[in-house]
N, C-alpha and C positions, 0 to 999 in steps of 0.2 A: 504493500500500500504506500504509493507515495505522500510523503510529506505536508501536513496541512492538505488532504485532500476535501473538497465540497460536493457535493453530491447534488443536482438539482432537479427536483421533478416536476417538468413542467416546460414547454418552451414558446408561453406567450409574453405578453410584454412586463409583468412580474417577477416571472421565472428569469426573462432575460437580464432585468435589470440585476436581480440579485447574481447572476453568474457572472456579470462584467464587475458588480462589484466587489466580491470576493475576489474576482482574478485581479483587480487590481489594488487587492489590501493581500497579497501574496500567495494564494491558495493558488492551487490546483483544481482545476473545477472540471466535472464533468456533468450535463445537460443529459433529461433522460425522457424523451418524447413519446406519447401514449401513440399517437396519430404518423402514421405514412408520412412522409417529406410534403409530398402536397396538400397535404389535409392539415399539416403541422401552423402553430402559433393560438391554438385557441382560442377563445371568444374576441381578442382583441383582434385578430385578422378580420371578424367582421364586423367589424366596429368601422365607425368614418374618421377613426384619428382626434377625434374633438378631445382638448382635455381643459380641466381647468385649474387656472391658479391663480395666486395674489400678486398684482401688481401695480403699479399707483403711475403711471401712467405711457405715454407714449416713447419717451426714454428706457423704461423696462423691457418694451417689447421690439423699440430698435437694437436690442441690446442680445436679445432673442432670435430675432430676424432682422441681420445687418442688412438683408438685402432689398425692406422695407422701401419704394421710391418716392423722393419729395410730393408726386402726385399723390399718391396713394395717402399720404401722410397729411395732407395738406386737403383732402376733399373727405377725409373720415375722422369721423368723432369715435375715438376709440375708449373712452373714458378712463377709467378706471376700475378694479376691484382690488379692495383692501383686502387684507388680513381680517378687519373686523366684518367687513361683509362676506366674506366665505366662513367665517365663524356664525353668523347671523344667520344666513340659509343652510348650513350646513342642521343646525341646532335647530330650527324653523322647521325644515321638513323632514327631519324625524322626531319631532316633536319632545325635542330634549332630552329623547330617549341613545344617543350616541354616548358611547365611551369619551367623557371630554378629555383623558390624556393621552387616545389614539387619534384625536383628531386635534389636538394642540402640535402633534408630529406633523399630521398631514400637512394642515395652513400654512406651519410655520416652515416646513424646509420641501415647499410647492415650488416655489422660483428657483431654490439654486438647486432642486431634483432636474428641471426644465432646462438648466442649465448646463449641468452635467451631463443631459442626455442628448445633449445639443454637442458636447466637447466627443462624445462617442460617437457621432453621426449623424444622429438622428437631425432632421430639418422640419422646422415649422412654415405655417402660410397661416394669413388671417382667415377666417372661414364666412369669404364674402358669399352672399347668399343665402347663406341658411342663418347666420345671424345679427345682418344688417339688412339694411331694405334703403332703398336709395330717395328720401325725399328732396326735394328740389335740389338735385345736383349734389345730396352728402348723404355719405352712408352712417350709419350710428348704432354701434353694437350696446346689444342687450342683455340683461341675464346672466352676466358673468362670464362667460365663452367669448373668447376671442380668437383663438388657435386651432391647428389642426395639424397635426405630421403630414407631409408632403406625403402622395399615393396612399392617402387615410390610414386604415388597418392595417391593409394588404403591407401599407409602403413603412409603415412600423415595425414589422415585423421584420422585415424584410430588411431595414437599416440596422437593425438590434441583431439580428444573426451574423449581418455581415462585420459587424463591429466585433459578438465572439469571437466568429472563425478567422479574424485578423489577429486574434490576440491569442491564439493557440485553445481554446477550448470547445474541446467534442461535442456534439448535439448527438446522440444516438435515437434515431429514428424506429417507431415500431415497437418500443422497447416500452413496455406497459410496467407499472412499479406496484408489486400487489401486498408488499409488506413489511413493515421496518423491520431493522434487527436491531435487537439490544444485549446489554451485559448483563442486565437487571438493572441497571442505573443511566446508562449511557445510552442514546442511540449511535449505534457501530456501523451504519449501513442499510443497506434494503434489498428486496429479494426482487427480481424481474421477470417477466418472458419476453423472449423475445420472440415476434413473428408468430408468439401464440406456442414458441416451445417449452421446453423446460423450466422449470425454477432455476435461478442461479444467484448468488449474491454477489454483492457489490460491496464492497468495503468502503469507510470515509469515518473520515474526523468529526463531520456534521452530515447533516440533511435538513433540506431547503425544502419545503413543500410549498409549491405552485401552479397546483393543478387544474384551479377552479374550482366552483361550486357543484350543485345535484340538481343543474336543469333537466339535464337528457336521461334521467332516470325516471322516469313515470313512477313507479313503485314507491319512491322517496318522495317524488312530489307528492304525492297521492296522500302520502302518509306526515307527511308535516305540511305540505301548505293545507294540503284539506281535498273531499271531494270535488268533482271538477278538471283537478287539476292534468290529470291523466291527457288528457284531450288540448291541453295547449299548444300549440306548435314550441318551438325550441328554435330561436332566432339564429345560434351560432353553432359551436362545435357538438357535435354530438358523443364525444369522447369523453364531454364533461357529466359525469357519472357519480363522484364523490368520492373515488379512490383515493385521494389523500384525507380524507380529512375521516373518511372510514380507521383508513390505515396506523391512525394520529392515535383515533378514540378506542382501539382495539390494544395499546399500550396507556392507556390510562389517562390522554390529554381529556383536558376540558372545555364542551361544546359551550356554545356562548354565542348571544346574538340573536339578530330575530328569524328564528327558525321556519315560523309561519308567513317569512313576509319574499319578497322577490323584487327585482327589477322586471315590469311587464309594459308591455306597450301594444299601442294598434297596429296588425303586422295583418298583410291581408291574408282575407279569407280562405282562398284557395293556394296558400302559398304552402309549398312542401314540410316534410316532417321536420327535418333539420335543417339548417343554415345551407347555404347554396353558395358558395364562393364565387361565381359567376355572375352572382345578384349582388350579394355582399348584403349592406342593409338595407337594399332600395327596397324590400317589403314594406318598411316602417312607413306609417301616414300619418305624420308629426303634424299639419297645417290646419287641423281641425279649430285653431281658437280664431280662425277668419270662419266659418262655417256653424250646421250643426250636427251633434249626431242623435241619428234614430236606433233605437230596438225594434224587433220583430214585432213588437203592438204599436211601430208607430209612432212612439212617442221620446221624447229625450228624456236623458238621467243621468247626466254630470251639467256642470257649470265648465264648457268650453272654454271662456274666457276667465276663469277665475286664477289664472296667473301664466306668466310665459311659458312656452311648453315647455321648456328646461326645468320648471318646476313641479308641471302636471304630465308630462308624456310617461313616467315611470312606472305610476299609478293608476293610472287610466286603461291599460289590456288586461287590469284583473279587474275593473270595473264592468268590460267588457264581456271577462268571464261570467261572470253573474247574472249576464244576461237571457232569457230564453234562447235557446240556440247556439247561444256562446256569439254571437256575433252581433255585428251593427252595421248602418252605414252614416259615411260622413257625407254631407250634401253642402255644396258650394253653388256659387252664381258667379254670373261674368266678371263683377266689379271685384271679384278677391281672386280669380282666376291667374291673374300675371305675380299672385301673390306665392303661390305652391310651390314647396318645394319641387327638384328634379325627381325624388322617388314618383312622383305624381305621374310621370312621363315615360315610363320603364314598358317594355314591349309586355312583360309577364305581373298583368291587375288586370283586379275585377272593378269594370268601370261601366256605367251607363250614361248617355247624355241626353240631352231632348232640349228641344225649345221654346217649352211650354212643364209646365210643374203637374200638369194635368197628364201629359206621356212620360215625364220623367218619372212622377210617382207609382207608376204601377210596373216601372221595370224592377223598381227595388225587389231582390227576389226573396219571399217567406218574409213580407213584410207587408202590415195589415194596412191597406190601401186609404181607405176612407180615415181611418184615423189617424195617420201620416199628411194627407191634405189639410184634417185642422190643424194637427199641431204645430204645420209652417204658418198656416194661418193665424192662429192665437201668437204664435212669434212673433212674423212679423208686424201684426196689430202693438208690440208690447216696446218695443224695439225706442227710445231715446234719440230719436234720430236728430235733435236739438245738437246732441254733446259732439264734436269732430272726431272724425276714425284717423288718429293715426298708431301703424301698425309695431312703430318704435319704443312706444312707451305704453304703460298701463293708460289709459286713454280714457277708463270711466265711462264709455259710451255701453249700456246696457240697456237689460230690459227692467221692467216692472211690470209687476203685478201676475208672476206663471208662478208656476209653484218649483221650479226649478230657474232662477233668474240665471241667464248672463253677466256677467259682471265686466266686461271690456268689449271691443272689437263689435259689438254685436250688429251688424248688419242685416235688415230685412232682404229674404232669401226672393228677389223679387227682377231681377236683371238677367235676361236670355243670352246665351245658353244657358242651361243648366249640367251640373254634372256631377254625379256621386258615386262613391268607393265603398267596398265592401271590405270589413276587416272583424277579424277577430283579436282573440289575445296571444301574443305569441312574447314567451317567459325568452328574457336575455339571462339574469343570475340568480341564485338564488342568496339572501342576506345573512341566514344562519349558519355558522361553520366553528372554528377554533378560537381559543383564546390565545391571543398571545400579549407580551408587553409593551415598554415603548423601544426594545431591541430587539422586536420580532419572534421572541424566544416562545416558544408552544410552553400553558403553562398544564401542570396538570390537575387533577382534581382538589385537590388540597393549595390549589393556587401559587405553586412553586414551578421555577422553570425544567424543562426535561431537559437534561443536557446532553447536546450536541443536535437538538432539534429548531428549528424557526419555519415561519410560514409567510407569505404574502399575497397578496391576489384578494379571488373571490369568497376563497375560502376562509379570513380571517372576519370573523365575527365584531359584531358590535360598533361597524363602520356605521353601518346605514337599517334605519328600521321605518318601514312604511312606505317609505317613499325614498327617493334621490334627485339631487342637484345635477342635469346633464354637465358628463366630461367630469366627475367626481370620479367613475369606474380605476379609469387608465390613470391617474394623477395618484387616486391611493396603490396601485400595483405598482409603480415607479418606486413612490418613493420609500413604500415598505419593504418591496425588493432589494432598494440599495441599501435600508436598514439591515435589513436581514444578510445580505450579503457581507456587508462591512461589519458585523458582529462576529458572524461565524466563523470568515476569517480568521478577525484579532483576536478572537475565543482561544483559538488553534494556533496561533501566530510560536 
């Protein structure tokens, strides 16, 4: 066994992080992939790259992205997000239910994790379109998100391997990790197959677990998020099954976190069982807070507008779930039309259009006709159309007086074309998994660390409960990974 060896299991943008950071706090590191080379990187390959972090203003992010151009700079309102507003939403929408000294780690070392991952390759770009909109000649980011890694997920993952395999460490491919090994005190390693053969162990001074959460396992969802859930699609990797954090709690770690809850979003209807790397996340249909959406009787059941979708898109595919049928549709009009994102635009969705609300309404399929015609009706009768829409800011343009108001954006669905999307819920992560500290270290049930064990990714518990702040996923697997990494090292140093 060589010297300060690290073992990492796991090879998306968590896993990566932690093996570049060990390798460059002196370890030996070797990367141990459940998925085929091409199927390889995890829920973060199909992710659009968005991440977020703290920064106070346009000097942080030229600072990020030198290659930023006086135009670009000079016709966008890039604002700012503090420290104390990523503490604020962070705390907001989990409802003060987050670990606050795992997320005093996150806030606080988000810029120079962004920075460092920037010194290893990786390249950001502002993420015009999806979170600016251009009014009179300026664009003006929202919601905290400003960034994105160059070729999104794909092109993450894809900087962060190549940055490994620059620096001498292994990825092994196919190579499934089904159980730690210990001394009684230690963990010593982990047991593998590969290509589905034999058991074999692997030796190491630590182990990194980075595998993800327990979306792709229907059995587990079933059994902790609740009934239902069997039936959701699975937005990304389907490898992610809960092998590590199985593997963690079968030597005694301590599960932690909200085990009942998930990242879910509107992912259409007809879209496959698991993620589609060809699609990547154009499933998703985030533009719902210009619009509104129906259930199968017709009638709406969230509040669209009740904050930017960065705050409500996480939330909103298990609300979906709950529906008769598990599904809904989002219905738009001409006047919010140039507003959609590009998923809206993808060869593969379920889309209907008409030029009357009268044809458009009866294509919705398994959706009760005549009571979908009131209920745009009683909308757009409710609709504030005094207050100005703009798409930038919370805007207070709402309705009154439905028993389900809008609170922003709300526009009567009344300007031809018409045109609406069918979607259900389809689960990206699940929130429940391991405890660990604020060195990544797996603690176990008596709340002590396992030594020579840490974790980072989806699988560490107590990030996020109920809900999520978009571009919180990738920021907390950075920079917990280079915790993790950078401990287990100097652990072993």
């Amino acid at each position: 066994m060589p010297s300060n060896s690290i073992v990492v299991v796991g090879a998306g943008n968590a896993a990566l992080c932690a093996a570049l950071a060990a390798e460059e706090n002196g370890a030996t590191v070797t990367v141990l992939e459940r998925a085929p080379e091409e199927e390889s990187g995890g829920n973060s390959r199909f992710t659009a790259g968005s991440i977020r972090f703290a920064y106070e203003g346009v000097d942080d992010l030229r600072e990020l992205m030198p290659d930023l151009s006086a135009s670009e700079i000079e016709t966008t309102d890039f604002g700012r997000y503090s420290e104390d507003q990523y503490f604020d939403d962070m705390f907001r929408v989990t409802q003060y239910r987050c670990d606050p000294d795992l997320i005093e780690c996150l806030v606080r070392q988000s810029k120079e994790t962004m920075l460092w991952m920037r010194d290893k390759g990786v390249r950001f770009i502002p993420i015009y379109g999806r979170q600016a909109f251009k009014i009179d000649g300026r664009f003006k980011f929202w919601g905290g998100l400003t960034v994105e890694s160059i070729g999104g997920g794909p092109g993450l993952v894809e900087s962060l391997t190549q940055a490994c395999s620059s620096r001498g460490i292994e990825i092994h491919y196919d190579t499934r990790a089904v159980d730690l090994v210990t001394d009684g005190q230690c963990v010593t390693g982990v047991v593998v197959r590969r290509g589905g053969g034999k058991p074999e162990t692997i030796a190491a001074d630590a182990v990194i677990i980075a595998s993800g959460g327990f979306e792709a396992n229907p059995e587990w969802r079933t059994r902790y998020l609740g009934p239902g859930w069997e039936v959701a699609k699975v937005r990304g990797s389907r490898f992610n099954t809960g092998d590590g954090i199985e593997m963690a709690l079968e030597i005694g770690a301590a599960s932690y976190g909200n085990w009942s809850g998930c990242h879910a979003v509107g992912w259409d209807r007809n879209a496959p069982e698991f993620g589609d790397l060809s699609v990547g996340d154009q499933f998703q249909k985030h533009s719902y807070p210009f619009g509104i959406i129906v259930n199968a009787n017709g009638r709406r059941f969230v509040d669209e507008g009740a904050d930017f979708r960065n705050y409500t898109y996480a939330k909103y595919g298990a609300e979906v779930l709950k529906q008769p049928g598990q599904f809904a549709w989002q219905i738009f009009d001409a006047k919010v039309a140039h507003l959609l994102r590009d998923e809206y635009r993808i060869r593969q969705i379920t889309k209907v259009t008409a030029d009357t609300l009268e044809d458009l309404v009866p294509q919705l399929e398994d959706v009760d006709t005549n009571a979908c015609r009131d209920e745009i009706e009683q909308f757009n009768a409710a609709v504030k159309d005094d207050i100005p829409f703009d798409p930038n800011i919370k805007d207070g343009r709402c309705t009154q007086g439905l028993a389900i108001d809008k609170s922003n954006w709300a526009n009567a669905i009344d300007t031809p074309p018409f045109e609406a999307y069918a979607v259900t819920c389809g689960i990206t992560f699940t929130f429940g998994g391991l405890r660990v500290n604020t060195d990544a270290q797996v603690l176990d049930s008596d709340l002590r660390p396992i030594p020579g064990l840490y974790a980072a990714g989806e699988l560490v518990g107590g990030i996020f409960y109920n809900n999520y702040p978009g571009g919180t996923g990738l920021m907390s697997g950075a920079v917990f990974g280079k915790i993790a990494g950078t401990a287990a090292a100097r652990a072993n140093a």
